[in-house]
PDB file as gemmi writes it, atoms N, CA and C in Angstrom:
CRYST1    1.000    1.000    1.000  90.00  90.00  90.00 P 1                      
ATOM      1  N   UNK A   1    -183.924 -83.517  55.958  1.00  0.00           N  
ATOM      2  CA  UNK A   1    -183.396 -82.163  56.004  1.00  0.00           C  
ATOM      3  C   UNK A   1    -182.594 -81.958  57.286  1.00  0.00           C  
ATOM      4  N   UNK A   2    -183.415 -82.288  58.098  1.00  0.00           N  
ATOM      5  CA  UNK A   2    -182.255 -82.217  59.710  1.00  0.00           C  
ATOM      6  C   UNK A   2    -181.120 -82.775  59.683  1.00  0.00           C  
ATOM      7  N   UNK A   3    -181.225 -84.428  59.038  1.00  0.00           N  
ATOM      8  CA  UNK A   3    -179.566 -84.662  58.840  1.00  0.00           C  
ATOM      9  C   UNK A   3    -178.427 -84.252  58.222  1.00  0.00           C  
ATOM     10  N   UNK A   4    -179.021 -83.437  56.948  1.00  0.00           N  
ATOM     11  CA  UNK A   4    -177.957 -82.879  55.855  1.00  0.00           C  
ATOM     12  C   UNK A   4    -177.666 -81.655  56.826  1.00  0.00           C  
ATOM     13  N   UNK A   5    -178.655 -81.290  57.577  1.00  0.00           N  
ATOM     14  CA  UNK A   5    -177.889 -79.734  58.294  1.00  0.00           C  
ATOM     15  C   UNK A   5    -177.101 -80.193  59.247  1.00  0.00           C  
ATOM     16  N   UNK A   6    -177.567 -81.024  60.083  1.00  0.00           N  
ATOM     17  CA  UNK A   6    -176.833 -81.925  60.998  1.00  0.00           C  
ATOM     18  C   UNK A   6    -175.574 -82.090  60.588  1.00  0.00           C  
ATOM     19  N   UNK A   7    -175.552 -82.722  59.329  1.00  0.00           N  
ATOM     20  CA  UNK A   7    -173.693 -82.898  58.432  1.00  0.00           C  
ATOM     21  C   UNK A   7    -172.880 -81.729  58.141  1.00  0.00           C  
ATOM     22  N   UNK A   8    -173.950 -80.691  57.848  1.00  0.00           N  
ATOM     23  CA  UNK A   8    -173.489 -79.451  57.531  1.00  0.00           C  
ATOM     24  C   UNK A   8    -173.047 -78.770  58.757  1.00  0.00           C  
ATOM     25  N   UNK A   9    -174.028 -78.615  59.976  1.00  0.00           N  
ATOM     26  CA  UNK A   9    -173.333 -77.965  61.082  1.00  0.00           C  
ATOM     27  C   UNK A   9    -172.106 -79.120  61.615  1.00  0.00           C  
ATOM     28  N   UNK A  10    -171.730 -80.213  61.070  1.00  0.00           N  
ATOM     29  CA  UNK A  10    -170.492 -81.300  61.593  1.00  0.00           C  
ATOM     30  C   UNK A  10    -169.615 -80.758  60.754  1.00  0.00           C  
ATOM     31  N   UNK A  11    -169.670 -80.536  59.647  1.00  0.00           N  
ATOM     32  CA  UNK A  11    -169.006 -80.350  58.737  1.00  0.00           C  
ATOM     33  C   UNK A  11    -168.480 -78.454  59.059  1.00  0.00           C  
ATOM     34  N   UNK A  12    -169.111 -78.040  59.299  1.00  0.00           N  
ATOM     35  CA  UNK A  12    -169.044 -76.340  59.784  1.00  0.00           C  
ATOM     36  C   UNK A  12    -168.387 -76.506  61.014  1.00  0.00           C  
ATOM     37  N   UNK A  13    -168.563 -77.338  62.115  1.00  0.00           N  
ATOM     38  CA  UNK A  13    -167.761 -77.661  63.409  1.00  0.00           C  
ATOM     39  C   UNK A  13    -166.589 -77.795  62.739  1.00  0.00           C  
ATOM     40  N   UNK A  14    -166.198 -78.679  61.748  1.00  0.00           N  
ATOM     41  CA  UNK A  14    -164.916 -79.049  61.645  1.00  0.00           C  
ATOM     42  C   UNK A  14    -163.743 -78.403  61.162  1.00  0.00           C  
ATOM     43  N   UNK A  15    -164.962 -77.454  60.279  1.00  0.00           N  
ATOM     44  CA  UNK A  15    -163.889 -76.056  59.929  1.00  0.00           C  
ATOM     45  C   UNK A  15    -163.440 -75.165  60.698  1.00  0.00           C  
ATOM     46  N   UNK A  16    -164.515 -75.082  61.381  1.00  0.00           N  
ATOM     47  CA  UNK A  16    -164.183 -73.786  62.288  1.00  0.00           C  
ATOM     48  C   UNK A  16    -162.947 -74.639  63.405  1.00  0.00           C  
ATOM     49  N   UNK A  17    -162.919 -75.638  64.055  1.00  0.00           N  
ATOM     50  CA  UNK A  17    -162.022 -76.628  64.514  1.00  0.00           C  
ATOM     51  C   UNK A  17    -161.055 -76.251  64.138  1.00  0.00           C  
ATOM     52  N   UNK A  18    -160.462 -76.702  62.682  1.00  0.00           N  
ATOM     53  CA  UNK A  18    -159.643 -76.573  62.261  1.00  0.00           C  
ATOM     54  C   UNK A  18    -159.241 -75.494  62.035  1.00  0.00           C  
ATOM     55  N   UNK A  19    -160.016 -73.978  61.905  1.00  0.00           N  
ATOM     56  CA  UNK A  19    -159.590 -72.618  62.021  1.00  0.00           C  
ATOM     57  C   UNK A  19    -158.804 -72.509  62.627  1.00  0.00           C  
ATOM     58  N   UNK A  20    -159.649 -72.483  63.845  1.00  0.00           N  
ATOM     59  CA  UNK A  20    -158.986 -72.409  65.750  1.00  0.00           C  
ATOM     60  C   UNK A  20    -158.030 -73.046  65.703  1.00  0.00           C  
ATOM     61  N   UNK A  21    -157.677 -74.220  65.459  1.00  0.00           N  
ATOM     62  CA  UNK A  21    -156.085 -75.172  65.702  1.00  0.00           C  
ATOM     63  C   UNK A  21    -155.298 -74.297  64.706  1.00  0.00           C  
ATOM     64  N   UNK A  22    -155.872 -73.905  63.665  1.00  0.00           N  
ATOM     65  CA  UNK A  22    -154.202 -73.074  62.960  1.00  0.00           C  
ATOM     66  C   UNK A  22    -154.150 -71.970  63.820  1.00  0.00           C  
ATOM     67  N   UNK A  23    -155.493 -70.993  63.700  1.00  0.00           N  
ATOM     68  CA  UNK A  23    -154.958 -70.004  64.165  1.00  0.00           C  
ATOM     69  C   UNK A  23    -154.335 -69.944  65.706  1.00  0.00           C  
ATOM     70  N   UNK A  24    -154.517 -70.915  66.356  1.00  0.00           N  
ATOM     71  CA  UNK A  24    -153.735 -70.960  67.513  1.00  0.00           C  
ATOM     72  C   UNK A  24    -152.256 -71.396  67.158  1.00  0.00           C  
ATOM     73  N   UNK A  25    -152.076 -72.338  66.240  1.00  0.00           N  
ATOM     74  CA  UNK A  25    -150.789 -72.677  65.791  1.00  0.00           C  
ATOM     75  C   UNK A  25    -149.908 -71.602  65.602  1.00  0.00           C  
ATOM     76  N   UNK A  26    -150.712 -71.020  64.703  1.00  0.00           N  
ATOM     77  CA  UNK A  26    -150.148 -69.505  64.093  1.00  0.00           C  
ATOM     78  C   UNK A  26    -149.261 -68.543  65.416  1.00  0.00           C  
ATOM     79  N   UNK A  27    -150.622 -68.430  65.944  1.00  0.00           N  
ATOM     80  CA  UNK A  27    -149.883 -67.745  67.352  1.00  0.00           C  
ATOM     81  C   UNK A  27    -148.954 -68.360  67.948  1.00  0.00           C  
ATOM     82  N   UNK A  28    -149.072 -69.117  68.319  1.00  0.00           N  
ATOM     83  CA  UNK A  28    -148.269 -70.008  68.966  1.00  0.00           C  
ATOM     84  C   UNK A  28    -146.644 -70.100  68.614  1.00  0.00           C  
ATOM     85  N   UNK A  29    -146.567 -69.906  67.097  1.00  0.00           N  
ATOM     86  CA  UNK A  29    -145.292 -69.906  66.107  1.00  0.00           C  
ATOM     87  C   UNK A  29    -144.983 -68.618  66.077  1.00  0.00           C  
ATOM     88  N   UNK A  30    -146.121 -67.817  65.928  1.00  0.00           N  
ATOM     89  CA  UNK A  30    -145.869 -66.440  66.368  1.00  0.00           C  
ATOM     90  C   UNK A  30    -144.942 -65.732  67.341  1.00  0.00           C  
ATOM     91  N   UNK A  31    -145.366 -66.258  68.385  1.00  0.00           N  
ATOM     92  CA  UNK A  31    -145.246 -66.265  69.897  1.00  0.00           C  
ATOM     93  C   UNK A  31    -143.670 -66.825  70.330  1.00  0.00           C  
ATOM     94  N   UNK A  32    -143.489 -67.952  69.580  1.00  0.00           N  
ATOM     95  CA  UNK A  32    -141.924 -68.283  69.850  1.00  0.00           C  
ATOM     96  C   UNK A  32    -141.467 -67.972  68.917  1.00  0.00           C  
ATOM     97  N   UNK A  33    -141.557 -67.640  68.039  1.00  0.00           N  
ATOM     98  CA  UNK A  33    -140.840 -66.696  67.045  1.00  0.00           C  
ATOM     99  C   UNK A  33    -140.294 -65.100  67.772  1.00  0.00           C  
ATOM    100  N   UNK A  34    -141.279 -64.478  68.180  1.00  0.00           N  
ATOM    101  CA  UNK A  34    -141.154 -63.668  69.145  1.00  0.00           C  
ATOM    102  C   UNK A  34    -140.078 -63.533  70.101  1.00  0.00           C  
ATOM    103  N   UNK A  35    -140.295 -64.903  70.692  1.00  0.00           N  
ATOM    104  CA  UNK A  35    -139.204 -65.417  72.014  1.00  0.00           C  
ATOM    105  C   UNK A  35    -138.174 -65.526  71.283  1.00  0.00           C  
ATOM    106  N   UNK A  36    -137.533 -66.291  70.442  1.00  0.00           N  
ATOM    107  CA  UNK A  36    -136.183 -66.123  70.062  1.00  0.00           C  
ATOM    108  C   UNK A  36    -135.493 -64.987  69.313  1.00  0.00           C  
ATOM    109  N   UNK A  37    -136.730 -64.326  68.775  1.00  0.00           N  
ATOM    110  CA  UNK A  37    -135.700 -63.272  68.212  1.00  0.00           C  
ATOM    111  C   UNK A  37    -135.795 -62.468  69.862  1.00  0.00           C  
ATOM    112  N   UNK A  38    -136.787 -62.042  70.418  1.00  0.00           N  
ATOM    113  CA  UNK A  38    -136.066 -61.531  72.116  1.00  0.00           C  
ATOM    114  C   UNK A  38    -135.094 -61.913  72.465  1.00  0.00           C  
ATOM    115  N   UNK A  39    -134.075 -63.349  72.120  1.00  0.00           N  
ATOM    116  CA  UNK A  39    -133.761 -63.642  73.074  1.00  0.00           C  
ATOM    117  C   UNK A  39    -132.346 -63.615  72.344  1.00  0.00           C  
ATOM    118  N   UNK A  40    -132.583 -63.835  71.042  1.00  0.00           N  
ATOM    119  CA  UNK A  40    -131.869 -63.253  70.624  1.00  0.00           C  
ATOM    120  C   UNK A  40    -131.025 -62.050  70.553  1.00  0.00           C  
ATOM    121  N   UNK A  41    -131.907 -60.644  70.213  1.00  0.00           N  
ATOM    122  CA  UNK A  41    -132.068 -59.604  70.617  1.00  0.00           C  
ATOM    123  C   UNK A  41    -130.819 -59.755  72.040  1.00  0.00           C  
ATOM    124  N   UNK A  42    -131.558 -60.046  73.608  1.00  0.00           N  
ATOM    125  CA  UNK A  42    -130.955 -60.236  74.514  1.00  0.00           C  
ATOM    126  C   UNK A  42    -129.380 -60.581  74.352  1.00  0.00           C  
ATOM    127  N   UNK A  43    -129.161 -61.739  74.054  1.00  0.00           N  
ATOM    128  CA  UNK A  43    -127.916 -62.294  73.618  1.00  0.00           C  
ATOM    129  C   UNK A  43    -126.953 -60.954  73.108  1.00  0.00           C  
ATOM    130  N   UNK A  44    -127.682 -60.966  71.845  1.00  0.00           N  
ATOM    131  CA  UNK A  44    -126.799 -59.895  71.078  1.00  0.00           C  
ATOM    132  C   UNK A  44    -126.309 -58.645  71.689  1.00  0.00           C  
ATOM    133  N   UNK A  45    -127.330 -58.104  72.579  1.00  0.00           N  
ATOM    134  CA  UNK A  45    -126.930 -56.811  73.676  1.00  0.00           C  
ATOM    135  C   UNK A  45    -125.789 -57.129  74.667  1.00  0.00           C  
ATOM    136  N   UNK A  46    -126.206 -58.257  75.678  1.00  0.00           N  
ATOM    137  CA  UNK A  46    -125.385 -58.775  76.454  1.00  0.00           C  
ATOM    138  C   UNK A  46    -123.679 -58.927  75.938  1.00  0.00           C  
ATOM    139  N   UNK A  47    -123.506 -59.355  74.361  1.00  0.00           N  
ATOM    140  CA  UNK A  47    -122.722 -59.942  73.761  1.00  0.00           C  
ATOM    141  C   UNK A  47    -121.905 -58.066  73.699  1.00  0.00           C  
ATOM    142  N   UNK A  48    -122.666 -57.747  73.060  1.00  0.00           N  
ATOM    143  CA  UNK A  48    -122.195 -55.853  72.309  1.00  0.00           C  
ATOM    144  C   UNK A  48    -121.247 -55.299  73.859  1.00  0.00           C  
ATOM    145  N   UNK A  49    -122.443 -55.760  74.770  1.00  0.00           N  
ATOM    146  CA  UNK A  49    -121.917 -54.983  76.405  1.00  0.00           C  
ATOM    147  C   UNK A  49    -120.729 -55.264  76.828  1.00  0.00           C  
ATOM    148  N   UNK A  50    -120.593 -56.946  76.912  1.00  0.00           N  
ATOM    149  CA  UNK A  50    -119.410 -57.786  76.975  1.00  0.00           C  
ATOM    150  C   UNK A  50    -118.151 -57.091  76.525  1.00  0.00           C  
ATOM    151  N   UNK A  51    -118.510 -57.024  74.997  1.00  0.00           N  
ATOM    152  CA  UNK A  51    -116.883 -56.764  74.099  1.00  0.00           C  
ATOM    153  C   UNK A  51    -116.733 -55.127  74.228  1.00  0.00           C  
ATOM    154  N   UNK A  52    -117.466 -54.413  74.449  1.00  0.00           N  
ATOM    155  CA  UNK A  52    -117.526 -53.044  75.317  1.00  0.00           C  
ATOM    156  C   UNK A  52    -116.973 -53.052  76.797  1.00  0.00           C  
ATOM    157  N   UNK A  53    -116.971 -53.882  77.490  1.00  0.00           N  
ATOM    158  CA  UNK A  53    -116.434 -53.409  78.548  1.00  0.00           C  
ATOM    159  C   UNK A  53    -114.863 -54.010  78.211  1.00  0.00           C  
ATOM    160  N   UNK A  54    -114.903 -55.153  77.766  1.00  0.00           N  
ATOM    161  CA  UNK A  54    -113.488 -55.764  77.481  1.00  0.00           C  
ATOM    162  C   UNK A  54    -112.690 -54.738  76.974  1.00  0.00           C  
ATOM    163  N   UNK A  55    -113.134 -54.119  75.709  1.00  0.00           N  
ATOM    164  CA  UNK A  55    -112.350 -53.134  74.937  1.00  0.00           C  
ATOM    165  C   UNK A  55    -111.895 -51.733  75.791  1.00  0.00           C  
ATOM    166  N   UNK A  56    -112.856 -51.570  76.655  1.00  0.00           N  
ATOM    167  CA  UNK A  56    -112.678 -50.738  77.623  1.00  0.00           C  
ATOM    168  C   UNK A  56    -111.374 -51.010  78.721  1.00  0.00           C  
ATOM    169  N   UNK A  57    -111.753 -52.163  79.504  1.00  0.00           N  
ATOM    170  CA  UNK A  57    -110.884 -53.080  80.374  1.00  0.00           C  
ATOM    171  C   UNK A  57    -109.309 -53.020  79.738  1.00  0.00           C  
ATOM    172  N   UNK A  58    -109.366 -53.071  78.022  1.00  0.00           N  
ATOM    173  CA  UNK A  58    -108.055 -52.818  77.219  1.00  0.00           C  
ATOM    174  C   UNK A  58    -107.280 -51.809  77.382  1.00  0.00           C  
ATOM    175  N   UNK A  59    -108.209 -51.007  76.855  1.00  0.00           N  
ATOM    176  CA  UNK A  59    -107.865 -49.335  76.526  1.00  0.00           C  
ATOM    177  C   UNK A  59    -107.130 -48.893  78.394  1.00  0.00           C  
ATOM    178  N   UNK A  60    -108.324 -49.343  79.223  1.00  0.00           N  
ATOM    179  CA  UNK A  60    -107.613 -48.983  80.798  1.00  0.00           C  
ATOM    180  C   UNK A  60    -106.000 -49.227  80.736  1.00  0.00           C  
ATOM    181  N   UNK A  61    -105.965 -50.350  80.384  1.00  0.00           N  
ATOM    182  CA  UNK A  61    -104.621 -51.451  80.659  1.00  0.00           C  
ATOM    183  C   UNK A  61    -103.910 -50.753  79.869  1.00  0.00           C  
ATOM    184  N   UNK A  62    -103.940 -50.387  78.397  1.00  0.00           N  
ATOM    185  CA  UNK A  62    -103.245 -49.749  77.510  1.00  0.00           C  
ATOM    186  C   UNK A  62    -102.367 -48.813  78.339  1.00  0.00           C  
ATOM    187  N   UNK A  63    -103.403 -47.439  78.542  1.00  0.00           N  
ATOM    188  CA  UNK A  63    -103.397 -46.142  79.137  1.00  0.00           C  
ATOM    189  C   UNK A  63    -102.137 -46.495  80.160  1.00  0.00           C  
ATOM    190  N   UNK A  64    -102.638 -47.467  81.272  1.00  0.00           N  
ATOM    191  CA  UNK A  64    -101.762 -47.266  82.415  1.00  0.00           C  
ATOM    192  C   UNK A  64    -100.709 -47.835  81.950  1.00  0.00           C  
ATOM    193  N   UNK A  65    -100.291 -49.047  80.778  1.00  0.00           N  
ATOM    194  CA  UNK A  65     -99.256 -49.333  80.487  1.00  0.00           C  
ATOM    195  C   UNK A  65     -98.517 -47.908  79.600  1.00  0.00           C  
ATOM    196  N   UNK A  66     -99.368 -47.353  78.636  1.00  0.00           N  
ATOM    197  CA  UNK A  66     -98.799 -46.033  78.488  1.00  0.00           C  
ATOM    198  C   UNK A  66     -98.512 -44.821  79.095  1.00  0.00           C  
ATOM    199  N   UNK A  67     -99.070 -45.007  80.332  1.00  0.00           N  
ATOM    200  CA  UNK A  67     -98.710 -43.719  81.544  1.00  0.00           C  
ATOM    201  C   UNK A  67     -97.327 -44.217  82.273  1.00  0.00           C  
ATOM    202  N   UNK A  68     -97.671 -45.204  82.347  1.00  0.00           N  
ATOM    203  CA  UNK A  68     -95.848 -46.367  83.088  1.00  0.00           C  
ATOM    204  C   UNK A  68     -94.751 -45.881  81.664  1.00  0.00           C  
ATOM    205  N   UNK A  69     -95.112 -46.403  80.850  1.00  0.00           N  
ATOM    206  CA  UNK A  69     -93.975 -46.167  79.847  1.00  0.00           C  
ATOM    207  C   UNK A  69     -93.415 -44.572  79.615  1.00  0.00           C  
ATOM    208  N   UNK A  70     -94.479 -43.786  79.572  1.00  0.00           N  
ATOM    209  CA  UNK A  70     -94.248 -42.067  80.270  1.00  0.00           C  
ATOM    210  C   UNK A  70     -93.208 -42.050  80.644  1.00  0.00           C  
ATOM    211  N   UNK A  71     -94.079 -42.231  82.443  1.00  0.00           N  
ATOM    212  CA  UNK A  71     -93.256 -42.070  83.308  1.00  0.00           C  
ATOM    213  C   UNK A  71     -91.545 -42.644  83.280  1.00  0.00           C  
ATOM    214  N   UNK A  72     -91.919 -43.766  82.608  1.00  0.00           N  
ATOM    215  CA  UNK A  72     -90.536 -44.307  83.164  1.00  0.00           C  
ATOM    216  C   UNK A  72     -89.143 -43.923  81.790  1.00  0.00           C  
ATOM    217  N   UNK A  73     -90.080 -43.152  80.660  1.00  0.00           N  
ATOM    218  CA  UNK A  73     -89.083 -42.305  79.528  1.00  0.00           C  
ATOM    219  C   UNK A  73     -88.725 -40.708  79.948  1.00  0.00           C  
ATOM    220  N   UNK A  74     -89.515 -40.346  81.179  1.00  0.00           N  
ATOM    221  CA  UNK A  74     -89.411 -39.581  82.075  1.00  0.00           C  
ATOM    222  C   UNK A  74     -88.223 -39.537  82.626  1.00  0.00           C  
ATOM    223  N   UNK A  75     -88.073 -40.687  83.595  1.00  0.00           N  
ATOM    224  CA  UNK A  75     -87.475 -41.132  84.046  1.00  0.00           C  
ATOM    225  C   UNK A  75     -85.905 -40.969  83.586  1.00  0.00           C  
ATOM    226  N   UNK A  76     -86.009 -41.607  82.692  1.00  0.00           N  
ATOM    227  CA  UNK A  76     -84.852 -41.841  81.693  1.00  0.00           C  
ATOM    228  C   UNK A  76     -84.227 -40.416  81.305  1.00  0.00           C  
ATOM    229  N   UNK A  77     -85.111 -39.786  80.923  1.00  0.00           N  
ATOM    230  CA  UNK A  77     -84.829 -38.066  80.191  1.00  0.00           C  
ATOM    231  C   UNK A  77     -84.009 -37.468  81.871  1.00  0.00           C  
ATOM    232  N   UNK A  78     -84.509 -37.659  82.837  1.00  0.00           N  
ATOM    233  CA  UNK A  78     -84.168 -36.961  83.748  1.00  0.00           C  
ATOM    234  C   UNK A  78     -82.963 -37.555  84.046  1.00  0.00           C  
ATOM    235  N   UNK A  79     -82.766 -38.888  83.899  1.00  0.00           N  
ATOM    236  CA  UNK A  79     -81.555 -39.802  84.794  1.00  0.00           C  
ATOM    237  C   UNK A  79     -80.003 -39.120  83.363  1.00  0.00           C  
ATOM    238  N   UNK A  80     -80.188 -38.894  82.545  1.00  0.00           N  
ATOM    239  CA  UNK A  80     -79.514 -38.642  81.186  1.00  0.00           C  
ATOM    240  C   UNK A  80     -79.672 -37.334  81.255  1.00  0.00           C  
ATOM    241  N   UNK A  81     -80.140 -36.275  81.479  1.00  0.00           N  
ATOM    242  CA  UNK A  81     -80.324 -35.050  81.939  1.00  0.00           C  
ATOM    243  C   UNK A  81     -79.177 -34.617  82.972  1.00  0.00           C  
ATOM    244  N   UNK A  82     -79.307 -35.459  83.894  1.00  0.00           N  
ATOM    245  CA  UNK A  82     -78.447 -35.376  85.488  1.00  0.00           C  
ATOM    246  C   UNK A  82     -77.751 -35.713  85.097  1.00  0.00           C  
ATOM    247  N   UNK A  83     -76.911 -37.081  83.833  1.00  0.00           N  
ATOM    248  CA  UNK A  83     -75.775 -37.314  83.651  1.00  0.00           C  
ATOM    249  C   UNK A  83     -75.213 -36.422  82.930  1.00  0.00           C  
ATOM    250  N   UNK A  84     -75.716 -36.001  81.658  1.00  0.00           N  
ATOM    251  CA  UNK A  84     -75.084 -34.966  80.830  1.00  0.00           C  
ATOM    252  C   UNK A  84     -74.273 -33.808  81.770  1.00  0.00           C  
ATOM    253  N   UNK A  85     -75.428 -33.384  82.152  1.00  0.00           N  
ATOM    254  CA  UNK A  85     -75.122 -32.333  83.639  1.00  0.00           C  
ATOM    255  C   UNK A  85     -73.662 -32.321  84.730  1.00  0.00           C  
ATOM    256  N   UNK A  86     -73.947 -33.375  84.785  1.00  0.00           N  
ATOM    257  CA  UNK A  86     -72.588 -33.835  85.633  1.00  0.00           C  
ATOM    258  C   UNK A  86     -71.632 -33.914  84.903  1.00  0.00           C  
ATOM    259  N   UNK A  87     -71.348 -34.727  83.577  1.00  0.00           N  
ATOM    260  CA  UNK A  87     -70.365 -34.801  82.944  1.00  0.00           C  
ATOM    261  C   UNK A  87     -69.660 -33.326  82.426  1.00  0.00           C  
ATOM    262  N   UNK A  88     -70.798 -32.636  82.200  1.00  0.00           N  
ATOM    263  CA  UNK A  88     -70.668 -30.877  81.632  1.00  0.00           C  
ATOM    264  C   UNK A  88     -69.689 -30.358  83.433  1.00  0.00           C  
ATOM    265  N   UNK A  89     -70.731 -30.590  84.153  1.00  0.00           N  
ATOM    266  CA  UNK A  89     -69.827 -29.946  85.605  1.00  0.00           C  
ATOM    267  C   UNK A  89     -68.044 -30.880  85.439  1.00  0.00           C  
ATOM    268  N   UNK A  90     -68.191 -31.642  85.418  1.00  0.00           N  
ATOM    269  CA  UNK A  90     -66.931 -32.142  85.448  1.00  0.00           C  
ATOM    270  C   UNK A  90     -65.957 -31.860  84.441  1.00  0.00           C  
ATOM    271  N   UNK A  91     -66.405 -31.728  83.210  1.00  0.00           N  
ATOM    272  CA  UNK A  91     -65.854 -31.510  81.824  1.00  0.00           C  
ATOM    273  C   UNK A  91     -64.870 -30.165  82.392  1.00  0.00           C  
ATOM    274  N   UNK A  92     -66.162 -28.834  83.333  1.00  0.00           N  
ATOM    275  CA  UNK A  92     -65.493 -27.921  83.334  1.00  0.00           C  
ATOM    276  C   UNK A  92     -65.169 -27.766  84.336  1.00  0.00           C  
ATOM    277  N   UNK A  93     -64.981 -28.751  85.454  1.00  0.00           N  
ATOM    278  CA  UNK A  93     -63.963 -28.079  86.899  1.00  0.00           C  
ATOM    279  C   UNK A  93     -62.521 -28.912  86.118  1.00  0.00           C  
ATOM    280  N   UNK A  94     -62.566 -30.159  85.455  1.00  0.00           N  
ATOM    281  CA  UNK A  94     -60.911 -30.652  84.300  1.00  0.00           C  
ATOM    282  C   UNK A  94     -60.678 -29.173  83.935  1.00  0.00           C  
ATOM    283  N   UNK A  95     -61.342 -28.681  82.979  1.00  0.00           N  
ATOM    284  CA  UNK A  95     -60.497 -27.483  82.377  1.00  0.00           C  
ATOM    285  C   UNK A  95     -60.135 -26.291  83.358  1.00  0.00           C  
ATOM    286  N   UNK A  96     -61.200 -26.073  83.896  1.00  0.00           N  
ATOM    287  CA  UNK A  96     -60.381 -24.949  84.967  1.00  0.00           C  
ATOM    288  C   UNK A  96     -59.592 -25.635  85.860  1.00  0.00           C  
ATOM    289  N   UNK A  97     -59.067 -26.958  86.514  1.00  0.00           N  
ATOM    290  CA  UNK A  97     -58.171 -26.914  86.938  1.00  0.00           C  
ATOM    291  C   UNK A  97     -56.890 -27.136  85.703  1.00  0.00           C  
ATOM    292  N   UNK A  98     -57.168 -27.586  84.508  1.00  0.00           N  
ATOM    293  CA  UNK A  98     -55.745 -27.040  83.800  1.00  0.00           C  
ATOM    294  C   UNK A  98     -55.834 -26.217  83.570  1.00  0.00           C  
ATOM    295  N   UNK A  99     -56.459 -25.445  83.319  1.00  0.00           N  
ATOM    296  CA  UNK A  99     -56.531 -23.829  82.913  1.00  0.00           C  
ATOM    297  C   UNK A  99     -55.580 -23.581  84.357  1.00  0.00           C  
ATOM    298  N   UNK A 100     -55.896 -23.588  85.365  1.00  0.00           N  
ATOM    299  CA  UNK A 100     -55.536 -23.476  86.387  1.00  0.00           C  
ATOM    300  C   UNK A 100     -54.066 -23.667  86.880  1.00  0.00           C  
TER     301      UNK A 100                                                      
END                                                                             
């Protein structure tokens, strides 16, 4: 009788053994399962932040290339402004001096 329990508590060691090794496995797979989707996770934020500031960094560059282009159709309106202007002053000191 002592030996069959003897086999039986070997045999009960070995299960429970083998419990413990999965369920540590388990965790364990658990556990880095865990870690890569974190790190994943991580990645993916870092990645989102990245093309967020870039798109940002764009839009800056855009802006000031569209505040330059403004300015410098500004520019233009005023330089064509002053010419019209002048040509009009001149158009009419020609006629009043033939009028003249």
């Amino acid at each position: 009788m002592r030996q069959t329990s003897a086999r039986l508590n070997l045999s009960q060691v070995v299960v429970i053994v083998i419990i413990v090794v999965v369920v540590i496995l388990h965790l364990l797979a658990a556990a880095i399962i865990i870690v890569i989707i974190i790190v994943v996770v991580i990645t993916v934020v870092i990645i989102i932040v990245v093309v967020i500031i870039v798109i940002i960094i764009i839009i800056v560059v855009i802006l000031h290339l569209l505040t330059a282009a403004i300015i410098i159709i500004i520019v233009i309106i005023i330089i064509v402004v002053i010419i019209v202007i002048v040509i009009i002053i001149v158009v009419v000191v020609i006629v009043i001096v033939i009028i003249v």
